[in-house]
C-alpha positions in Angstrom: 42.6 -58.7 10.9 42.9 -60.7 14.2 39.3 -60.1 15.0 37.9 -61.9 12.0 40.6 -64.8 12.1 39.0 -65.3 15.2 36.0 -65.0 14.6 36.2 -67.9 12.0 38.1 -70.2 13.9 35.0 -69.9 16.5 32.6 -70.5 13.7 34.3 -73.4 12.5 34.5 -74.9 15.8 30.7 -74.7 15.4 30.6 -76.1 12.4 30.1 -73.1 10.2 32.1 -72.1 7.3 32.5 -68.3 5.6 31.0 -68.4 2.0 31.5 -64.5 1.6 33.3 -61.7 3.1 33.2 -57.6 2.7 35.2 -55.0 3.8 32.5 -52.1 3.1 34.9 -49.6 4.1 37.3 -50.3 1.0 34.2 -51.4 -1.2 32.6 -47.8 -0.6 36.1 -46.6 -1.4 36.0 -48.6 -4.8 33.1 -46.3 -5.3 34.9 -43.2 -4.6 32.9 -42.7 -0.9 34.8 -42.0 2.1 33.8 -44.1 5.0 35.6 -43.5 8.2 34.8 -46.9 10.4 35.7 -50.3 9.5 32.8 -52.7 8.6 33.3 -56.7 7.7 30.2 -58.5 7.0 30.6 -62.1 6.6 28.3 -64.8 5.0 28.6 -67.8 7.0 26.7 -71.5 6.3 26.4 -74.7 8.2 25.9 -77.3 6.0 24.4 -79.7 7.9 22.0 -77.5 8.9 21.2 -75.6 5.6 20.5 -78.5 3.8 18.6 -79.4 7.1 16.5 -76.4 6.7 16.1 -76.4 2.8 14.8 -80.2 2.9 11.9 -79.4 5.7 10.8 -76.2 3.6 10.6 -78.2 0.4 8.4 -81.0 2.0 5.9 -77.7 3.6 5.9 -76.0 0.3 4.1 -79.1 -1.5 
């Protein structure tokens, strides 16, 4: 789908990467419910900035 190759190549320009993707229309499906509109939910992660994050709520938590 052109939308989410877009959609990545703008988050990597941002430094972001996709850890996870869904297409809850054909996952619902899998499960034997129709669902008429087309949903993608992606997972997406910055490194830098996770481990960024993860490091200054260690040192609070002490």
């Amino acid at each position: 789908m052109q939308a989410i190759e877009d959609i990545q190549e703008q988050l990597k320009s941002e430094q972001f990467g996709v850890l996870w993707q869904l297409d809850l229309k054909e996952k619902l499906k899998e499960k034997g419910v129709e669902f008429n509109r087309t949903y993608h939910i992606l997972e997406v992660c910055n490194p830098v900035e996770a481990k960024r994050v993860l490091t200054e709520n260690a040192h609070r938590s002490r």
